[in-house]
N, C-alpha and C positions, 0 to 999 in steps of 0.2 A: 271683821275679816272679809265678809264681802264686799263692802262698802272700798274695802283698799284693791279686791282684784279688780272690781268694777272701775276704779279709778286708773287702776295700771293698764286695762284693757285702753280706755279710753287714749293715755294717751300713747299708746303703741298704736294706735288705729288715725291718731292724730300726724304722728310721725311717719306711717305708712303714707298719708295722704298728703301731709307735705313734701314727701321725697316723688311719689306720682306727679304730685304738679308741677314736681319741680324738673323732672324727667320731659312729661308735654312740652312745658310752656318752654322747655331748651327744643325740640325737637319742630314748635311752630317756627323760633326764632329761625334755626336753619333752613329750613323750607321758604321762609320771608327771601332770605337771603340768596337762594338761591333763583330762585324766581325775578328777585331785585338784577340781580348779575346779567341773567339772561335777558332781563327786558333792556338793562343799558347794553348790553352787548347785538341784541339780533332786533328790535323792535324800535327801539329810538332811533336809530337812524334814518329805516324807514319813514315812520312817521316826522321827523325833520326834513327830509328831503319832499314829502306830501304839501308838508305847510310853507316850504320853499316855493311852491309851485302856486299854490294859493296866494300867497302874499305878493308875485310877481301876477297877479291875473288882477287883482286887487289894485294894485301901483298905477298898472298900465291901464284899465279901470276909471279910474280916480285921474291922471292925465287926459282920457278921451275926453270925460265929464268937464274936466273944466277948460278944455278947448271948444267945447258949445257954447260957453257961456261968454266967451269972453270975443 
C-alpha cells in the first residue's frame, strides 16, 4: 500500500514537473522571439548601415594603398 502511494506520488510530482517545464521552456521560446523581432526590426539596420561605412573606409583604403605601389 505504501509502496503504491509512493509511486502515485511520484508520478504526479513527475507530471507536475513536466507540465512546469513545459510552461518555462514555452515562455523562454517567446521572450527569444520577441527579442529576435526587435533586433531585426530596430538594431540591424543600424548596425548595417555601421558596417556600410566601414566597408567604404576599407575600399577607399585598400585603392589609396595600392596607388603607392604601383
Amino acid at each position: 500500500m505504501f509502496s503504491s502511494t509512493l509511486s502515485d506520488m511520484k508520478q504526479v510530482m513527475r507530471s507536475a514537473w513536466h507540465s512546469q517545464y513545459r510552461v518555462w521552456a514555452g515562455l523562454a521560446f517567446m521572450a527569444l522571439a520577441m527579442v529576435s523581432i526587435q533586433y531585426d526590426e530596430v538594431v540591424a539596420p543600424k548596425v548595417h548601415g555601421f558596417s556600410d561605412g566601414f566597408g567604404a573606409i576599407a575600399s577607399d583604403m585598400s585603392r589609396r594603398l595600392t596607388s603607392f605601389t604601383l
